[in-house]
RONUDO-683191 format. One record per residue (C-alpha): residue number from 1; residue in one letter; x, z, y. Coordinates in steps of 0.001 Angstrom, whole numbers. Layout:
[atom NUM "a" [X Z Y]]
...
This chain:
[atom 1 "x" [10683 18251 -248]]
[atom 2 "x" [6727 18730 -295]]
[atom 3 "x" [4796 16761 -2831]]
[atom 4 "x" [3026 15332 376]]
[atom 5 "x" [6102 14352 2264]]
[atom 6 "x" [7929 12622 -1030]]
[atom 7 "x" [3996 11001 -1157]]
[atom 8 "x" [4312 9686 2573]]
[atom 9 "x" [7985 9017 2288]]
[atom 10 "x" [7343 6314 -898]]
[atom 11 "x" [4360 4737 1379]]
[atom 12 "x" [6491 3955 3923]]
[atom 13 "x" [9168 2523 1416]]
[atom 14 "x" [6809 367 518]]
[atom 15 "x" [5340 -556 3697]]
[atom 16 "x" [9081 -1381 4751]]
[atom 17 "x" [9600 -3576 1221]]
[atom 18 "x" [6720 -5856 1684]]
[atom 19 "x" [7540 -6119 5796]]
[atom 20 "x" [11063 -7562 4396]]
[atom 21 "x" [9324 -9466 1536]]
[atom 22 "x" [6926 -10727 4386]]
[atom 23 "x" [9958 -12117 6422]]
[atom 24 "x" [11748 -13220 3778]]
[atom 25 "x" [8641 -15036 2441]]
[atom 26 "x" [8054 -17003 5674]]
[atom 27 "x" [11732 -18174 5694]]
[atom 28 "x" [12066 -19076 2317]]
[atom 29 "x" [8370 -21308 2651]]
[atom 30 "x" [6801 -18915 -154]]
[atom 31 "x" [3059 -19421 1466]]
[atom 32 "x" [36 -19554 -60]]
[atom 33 "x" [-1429 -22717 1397]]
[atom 34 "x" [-4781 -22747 1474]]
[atom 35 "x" [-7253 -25370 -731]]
[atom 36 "x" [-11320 -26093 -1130]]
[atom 37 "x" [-11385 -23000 -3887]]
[atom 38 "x" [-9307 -20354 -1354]]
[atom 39 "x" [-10743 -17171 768]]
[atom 40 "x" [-8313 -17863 3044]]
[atom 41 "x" [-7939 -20770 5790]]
[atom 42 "x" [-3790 -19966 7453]]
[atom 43 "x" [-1129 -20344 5195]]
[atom 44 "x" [-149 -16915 4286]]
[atom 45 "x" [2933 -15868 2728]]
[atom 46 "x" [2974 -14182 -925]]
[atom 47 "x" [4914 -12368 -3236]]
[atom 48 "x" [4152 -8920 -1641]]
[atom 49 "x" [3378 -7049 -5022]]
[atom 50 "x" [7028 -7421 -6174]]
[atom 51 "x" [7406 -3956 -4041]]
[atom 52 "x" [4842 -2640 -6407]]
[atom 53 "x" [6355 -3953 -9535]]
[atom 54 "x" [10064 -2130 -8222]]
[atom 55 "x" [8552 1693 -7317]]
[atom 56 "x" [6352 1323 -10693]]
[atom 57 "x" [9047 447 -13053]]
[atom 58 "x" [11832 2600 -11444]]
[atom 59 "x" [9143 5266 -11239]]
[atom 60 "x" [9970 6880 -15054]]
[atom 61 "x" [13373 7323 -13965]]
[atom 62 "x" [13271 8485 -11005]]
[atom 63 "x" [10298 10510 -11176]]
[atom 64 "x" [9403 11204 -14557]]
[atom 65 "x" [12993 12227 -15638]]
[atom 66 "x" [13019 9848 -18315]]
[atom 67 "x" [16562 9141 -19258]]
[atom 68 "x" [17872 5549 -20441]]
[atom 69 "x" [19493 6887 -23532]]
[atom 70 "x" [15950 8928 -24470]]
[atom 71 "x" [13512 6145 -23725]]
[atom 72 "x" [10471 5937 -25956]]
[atom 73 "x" [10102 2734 -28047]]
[atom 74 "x" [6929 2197 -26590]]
[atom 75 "x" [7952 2712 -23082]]
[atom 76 "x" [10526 413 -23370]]
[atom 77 "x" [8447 -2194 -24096]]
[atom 78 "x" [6153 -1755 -21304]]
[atom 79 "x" [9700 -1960 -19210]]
[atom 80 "x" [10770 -5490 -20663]]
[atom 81 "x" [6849 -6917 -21071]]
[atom 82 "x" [6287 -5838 -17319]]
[atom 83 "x" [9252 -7560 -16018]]
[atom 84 "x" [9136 -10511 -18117]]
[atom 85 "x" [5614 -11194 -17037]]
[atom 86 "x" [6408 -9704 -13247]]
[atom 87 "x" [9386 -12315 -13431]]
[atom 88 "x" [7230 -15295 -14641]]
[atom 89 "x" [4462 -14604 -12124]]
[atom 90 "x" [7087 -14889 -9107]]
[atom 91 "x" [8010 -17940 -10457]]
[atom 92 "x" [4738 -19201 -10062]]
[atom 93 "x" [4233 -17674 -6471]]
[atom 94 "x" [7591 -19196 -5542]]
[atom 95 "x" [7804 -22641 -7675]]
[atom 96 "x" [4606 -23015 -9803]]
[atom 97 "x" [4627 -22251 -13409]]
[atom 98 "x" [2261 -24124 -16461]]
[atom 99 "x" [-323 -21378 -16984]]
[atom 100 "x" [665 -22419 -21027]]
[atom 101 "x" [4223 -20983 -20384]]
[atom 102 "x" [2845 -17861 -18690]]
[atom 103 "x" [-176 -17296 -21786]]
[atom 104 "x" [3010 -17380 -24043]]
[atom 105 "x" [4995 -14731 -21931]]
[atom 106 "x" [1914 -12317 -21959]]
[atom 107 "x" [1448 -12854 -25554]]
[atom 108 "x" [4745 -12191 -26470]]
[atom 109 "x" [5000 -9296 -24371]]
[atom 110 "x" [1273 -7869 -25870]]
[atom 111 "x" [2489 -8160 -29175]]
[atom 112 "x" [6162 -6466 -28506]]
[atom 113 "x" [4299 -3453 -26837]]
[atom 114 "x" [1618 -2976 -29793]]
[atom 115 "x" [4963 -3185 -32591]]
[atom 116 "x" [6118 -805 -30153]]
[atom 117 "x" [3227 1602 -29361]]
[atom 118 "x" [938 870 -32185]]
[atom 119 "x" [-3341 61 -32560]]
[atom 120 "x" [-6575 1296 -31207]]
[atom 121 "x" [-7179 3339 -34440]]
[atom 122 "x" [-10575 4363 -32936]]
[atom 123 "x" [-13178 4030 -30363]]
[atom 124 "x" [-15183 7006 -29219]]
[atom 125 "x" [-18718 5206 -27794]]
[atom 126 "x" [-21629 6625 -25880]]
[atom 127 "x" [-24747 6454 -28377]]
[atom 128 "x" [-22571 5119 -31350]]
[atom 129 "x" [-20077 8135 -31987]]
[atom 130 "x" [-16565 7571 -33289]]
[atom 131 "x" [-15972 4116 -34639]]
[atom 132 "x" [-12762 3011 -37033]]
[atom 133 "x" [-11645 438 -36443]]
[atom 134 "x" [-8892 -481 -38750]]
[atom 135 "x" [-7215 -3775 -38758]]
[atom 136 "x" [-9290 -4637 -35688]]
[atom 137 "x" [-7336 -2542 -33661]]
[atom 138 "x" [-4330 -4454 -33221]]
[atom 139 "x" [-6946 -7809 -32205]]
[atom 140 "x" [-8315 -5916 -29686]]
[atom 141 "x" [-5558 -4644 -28000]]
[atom 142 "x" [-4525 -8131 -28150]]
[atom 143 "x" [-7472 -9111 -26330]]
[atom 144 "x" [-7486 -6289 -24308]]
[atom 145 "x" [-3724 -6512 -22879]]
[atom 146 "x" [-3868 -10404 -22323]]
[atom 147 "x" [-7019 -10204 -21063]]
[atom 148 "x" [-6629 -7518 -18468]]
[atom 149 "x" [-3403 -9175 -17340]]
[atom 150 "x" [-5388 -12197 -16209]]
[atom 151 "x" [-8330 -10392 -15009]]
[atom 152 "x" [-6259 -8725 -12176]]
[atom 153 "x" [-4994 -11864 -11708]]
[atom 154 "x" [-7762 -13772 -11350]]
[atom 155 "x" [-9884 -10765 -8993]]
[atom 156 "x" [-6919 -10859 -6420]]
[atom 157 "x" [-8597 -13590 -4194]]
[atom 158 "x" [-9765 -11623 -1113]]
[atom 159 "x" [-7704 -9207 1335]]
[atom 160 "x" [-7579 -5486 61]]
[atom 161 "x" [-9392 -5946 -3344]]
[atom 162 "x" [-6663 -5632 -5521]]
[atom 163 "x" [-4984 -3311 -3139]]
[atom 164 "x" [-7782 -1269 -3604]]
[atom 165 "x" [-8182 -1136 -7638]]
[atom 166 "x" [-4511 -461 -7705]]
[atom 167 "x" [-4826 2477 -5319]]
[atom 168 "x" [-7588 4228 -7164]]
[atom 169 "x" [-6529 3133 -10674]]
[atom 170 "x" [-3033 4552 -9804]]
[atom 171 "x" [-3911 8113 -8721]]
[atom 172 "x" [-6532 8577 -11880]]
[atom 173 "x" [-3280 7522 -14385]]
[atom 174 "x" [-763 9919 -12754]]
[atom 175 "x" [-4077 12545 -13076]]
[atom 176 "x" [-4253 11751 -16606]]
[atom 177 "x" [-477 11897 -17275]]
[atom 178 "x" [-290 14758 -15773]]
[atom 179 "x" [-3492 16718 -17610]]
[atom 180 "x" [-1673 14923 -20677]]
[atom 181 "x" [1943 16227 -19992]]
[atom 182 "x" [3693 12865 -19786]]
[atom 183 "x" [5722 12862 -17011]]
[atom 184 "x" [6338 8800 -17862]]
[atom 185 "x" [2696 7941 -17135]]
[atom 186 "x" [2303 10099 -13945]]
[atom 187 "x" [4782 8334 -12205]]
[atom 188 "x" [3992 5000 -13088]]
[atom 189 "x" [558 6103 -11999]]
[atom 190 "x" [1464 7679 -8797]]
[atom 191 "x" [3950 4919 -7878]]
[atom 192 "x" [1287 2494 -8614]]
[atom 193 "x" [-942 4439 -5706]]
[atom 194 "x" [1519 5304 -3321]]
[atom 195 "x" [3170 1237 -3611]]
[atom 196 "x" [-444 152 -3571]]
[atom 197 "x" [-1118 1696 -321]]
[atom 198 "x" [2157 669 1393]]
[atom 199 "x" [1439 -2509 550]]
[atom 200 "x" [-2564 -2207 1645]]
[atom 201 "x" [-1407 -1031 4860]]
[atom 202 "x" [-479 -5097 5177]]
[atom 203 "x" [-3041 -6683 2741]]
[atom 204 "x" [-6160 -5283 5240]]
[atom 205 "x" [-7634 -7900 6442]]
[atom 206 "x" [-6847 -9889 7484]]
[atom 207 "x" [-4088 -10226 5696]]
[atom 208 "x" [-263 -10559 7020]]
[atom 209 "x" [937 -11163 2839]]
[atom 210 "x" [-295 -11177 -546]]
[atom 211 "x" [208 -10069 -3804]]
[atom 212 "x" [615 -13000 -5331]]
[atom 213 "x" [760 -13381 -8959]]
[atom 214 "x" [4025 -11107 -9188]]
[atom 215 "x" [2297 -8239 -8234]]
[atom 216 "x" [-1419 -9177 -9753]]
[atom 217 "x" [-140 -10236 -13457]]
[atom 218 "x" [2012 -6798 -13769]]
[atom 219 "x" [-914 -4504 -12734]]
[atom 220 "x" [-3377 -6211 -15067]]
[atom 221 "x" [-526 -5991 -18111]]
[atom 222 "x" [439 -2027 -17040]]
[atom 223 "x" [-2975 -845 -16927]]
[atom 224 "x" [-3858 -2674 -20281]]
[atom 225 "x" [-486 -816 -21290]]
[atom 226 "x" [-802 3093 -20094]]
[atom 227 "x" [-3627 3749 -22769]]
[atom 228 "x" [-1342 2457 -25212]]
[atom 229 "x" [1533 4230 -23629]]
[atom 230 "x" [-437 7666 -23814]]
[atom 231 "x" [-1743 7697 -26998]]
[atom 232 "x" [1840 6869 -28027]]
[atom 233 "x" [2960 9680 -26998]]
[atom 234 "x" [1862 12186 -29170]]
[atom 235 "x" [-60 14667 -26917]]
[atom 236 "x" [-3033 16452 -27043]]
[atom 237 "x" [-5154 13977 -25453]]
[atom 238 "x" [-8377 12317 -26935]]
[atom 239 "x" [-7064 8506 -28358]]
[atom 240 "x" [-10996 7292 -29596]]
[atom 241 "x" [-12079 8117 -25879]]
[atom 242 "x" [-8967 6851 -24036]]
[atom 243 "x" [-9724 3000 -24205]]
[atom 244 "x" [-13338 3191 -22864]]
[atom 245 "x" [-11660 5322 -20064]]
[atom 246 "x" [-9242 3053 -19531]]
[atom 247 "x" [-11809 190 -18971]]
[atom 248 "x" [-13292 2512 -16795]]
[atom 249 "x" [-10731 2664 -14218]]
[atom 250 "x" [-10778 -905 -13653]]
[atom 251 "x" [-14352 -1529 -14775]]
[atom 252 "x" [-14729 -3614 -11221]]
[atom 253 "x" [-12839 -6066 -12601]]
[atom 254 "x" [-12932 -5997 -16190]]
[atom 255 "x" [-16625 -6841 -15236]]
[atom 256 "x" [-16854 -9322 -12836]]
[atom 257 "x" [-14064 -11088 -14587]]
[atom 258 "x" [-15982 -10884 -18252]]
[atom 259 "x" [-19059 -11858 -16430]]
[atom 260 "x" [-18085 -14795 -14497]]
[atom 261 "x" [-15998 -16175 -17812]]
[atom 262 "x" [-18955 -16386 -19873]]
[atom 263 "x" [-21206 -17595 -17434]]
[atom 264 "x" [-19138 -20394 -16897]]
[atom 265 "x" [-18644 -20579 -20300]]
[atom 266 "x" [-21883 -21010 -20970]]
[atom 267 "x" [-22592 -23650 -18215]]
[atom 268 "x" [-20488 -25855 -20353]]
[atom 269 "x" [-17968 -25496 -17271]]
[atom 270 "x" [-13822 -25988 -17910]]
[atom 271 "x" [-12883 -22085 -17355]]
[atom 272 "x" [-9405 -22744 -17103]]
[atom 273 "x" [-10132 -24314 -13363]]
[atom 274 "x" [-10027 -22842 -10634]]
[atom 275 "x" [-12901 -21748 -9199]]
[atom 276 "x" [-15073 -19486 -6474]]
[atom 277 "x" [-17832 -18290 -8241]]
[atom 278 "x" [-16747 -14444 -9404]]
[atom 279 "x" [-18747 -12098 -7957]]
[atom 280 "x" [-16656 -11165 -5117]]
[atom 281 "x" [-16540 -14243 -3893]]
[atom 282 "x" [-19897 -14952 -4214]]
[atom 283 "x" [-20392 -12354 -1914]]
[atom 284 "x" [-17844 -13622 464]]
[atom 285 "x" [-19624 -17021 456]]
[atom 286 "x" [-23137 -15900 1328]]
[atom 287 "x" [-21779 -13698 4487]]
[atom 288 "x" [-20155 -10872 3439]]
[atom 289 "x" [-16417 -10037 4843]]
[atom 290 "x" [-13422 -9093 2844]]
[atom 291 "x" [-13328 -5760 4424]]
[atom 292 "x" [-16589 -5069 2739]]
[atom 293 "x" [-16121 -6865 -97]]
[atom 294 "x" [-12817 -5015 -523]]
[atom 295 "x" [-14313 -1649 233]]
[atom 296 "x" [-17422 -2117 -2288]]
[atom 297 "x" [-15340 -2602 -5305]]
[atom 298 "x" [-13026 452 -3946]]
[atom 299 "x" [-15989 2567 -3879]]
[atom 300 "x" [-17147 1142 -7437]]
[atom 301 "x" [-14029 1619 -8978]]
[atom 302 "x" [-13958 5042 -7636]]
[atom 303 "x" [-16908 6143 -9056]]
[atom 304 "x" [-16135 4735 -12242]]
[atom 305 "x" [-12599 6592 -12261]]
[atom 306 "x" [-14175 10051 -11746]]
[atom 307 "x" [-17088 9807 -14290]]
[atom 308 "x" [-13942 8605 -17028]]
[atom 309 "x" [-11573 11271 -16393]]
[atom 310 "x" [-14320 14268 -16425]]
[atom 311 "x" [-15754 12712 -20164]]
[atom 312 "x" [-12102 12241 -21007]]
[atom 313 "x" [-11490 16270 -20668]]
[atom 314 "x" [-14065 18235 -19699]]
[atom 315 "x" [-17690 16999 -20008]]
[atom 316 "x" [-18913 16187 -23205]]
[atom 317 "x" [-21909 14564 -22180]]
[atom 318 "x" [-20442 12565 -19331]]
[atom 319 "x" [-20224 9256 -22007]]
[atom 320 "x" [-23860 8987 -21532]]
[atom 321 "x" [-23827 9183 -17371]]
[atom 322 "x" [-20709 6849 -17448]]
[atom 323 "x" [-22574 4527 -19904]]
[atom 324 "x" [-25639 4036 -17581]]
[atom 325 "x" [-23455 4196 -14761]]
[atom 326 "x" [-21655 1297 -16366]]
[atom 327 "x" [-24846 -1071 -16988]]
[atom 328 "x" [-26645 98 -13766]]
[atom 329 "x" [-23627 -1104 -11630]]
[atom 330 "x" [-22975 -3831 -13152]]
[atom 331 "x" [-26868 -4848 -13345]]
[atom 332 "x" [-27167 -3692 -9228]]
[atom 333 "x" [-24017 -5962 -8404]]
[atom 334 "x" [-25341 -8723 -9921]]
[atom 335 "x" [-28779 -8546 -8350]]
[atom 336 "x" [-27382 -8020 -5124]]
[atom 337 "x" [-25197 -11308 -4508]]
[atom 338 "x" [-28851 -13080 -5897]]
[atom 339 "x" [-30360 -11495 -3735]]
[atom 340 "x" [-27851 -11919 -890]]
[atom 341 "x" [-27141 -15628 -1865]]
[atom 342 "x" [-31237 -16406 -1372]]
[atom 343 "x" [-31053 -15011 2423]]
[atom 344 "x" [-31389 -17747 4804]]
């Protein structure tokens, strides 16, 4: 079988999966009814990423030829932390879980994958070189894996955004775990893609399901993870420029969601309620739809992707142009929903 016919064959899995997760949803009650802070306004059913979660953790087996008896230490843990915090977010999309219960699950599961994998031992940064970074390693892949896990989470509030990220994010990992002989990390990354359009192909708005926090949580913990994963593994790959890269896959998100957190925290407001005022939704407020919501940060993250993977490899000046791409789009989104939000 073709590479492009396996490639179709998986997005139509998945398409299937979420159809039956869709049905199943809507018989069990698993909607996501809407309140004063939602995008939506029908009660939609949920749960749809736990297709994603299946084809990306089956993916190293399946794919990657990654037997049970040979698995890495480090990949291991990425197995149990995913479906531990996979499991605990469909808990919440199905029953409602304390967010305290669900910080300790993603804590526990951070810390089991860094005793697995190890520390950031280094950062390579536009302007500042290579940086050590010793003890501080392990804190900020702390930060950086709990963090990310509730990013996703909380940028998954408008049809096709997340969709989206996951898409683009997806094909860029199985690139780089390809480029970086892992078979492991291309197939999580191309299962990632191919589940994430399957599952777009319902999430277009407007929406028939939704991720929910199944789906949303486990991206945000396995793209935290793959850096980790990589540099793990040995290969000839660059470790002090990995990290920025892999911020720069999901830079979208890690932005907005950094962004709106410290504004609010600096407002003096509670930032663990909920809340409309990321960027996105900012946007959706003053006018814009969640088509072209969805498609701007599609496009963004795309851009971002392509400028990381050619410094990762091949152009040695490319941290500078992904450094000013970084500020400039980030400066540009934020003057546009002003300027959007003062229209009459």
């Amino acid at each position: 079988m073709s590479a492009l016919a396996l490639a179709l064959l998986v997005v139509a899995a998945s398409y299937a999966g979420v159809e039956w997760v869709r049905r199943l949803a809507l018989r069990r009650g698993v909607l996501d009814v809407p309140v004063g802070r939602s995008s939506h306004r029908v009660p939609t059913p949920r749960g749809g990423g736990v297709v994603i979660v299946a084809a990306a953790l089956l993916a190293p087996f399946i794919a990657g030829g990654v037997a049970p008896g040979r698995l890495t230490a480090a990949m291991a843990a990425w197995l149990a932390g995913g479906a531990a915090i996979a499991l605990s977010g469909w808990m919440d999309d199905v029953r409602s879980l304390s967010s305290r219960t669900r910080l300790v699950v993603q804590l526990v599961a951070a810390v089991v994958l860094i005793a697995a994998a190890g520390c950031w031992s280094e950062l390579a940064l536009p302007l500042a070189g290579r940086v050590p970074l010793g003890w501080a390693g392990c804190v900020l892949a702390l930060l950086w894996i709990v963090g990310m896990t509730n990013a996703y989470n909380f940028m998954d509030g408008i049809d096709g955004i997340a969709a989206g990220q996951a898409v683009v994010a997806g094909i860029a990992w199985a690139i780089i775990g390809s480029h970086g002989r892992d078979a492991g990390i291309s197939a999580i990354g191309a299962a990632i893609a191919l589940s994430g359009a399957g599952f777009l192909l319902h999430n277009r708005p407007p929406a028939r399901i939704f991720m929910g926090d199944v789906g949303s949580g486990f991206l945000g913990f396995t793209m935290a993870s793959l850096p980790l994963l990589l540099a793990a593994g040995g290969l000839e790959v660059d470790r002090g420029r990995l990290p920025v890269v892999a911020a720069a896959l999901v830079w979208p998100f890690l932005f907005d969601a950094t962004f709106t957190f410290i504004r609010r925290l600096a407002r003096g407001e509670n930032v663990f309620d909920g809340h409309r005022s990321h960027l996105y939704q900012r946007l959706v407020i003053s006018g814009a739809s969640h088509g072209q919501v969805a498609a701007l940060y599609t496009g963004w993250a795309l851009i971002s992707s392509a400028l990381g993977l050619l410094w990762l490899w091949t152009w040695s000046g490319g941290g500078l142009v992904l450094l000013g791409w970084a500020v400039l789009s980030a400066v540009g989104m934020i003057a546009a929903v002003r300027m959007r939000e003062r229209r009459p």
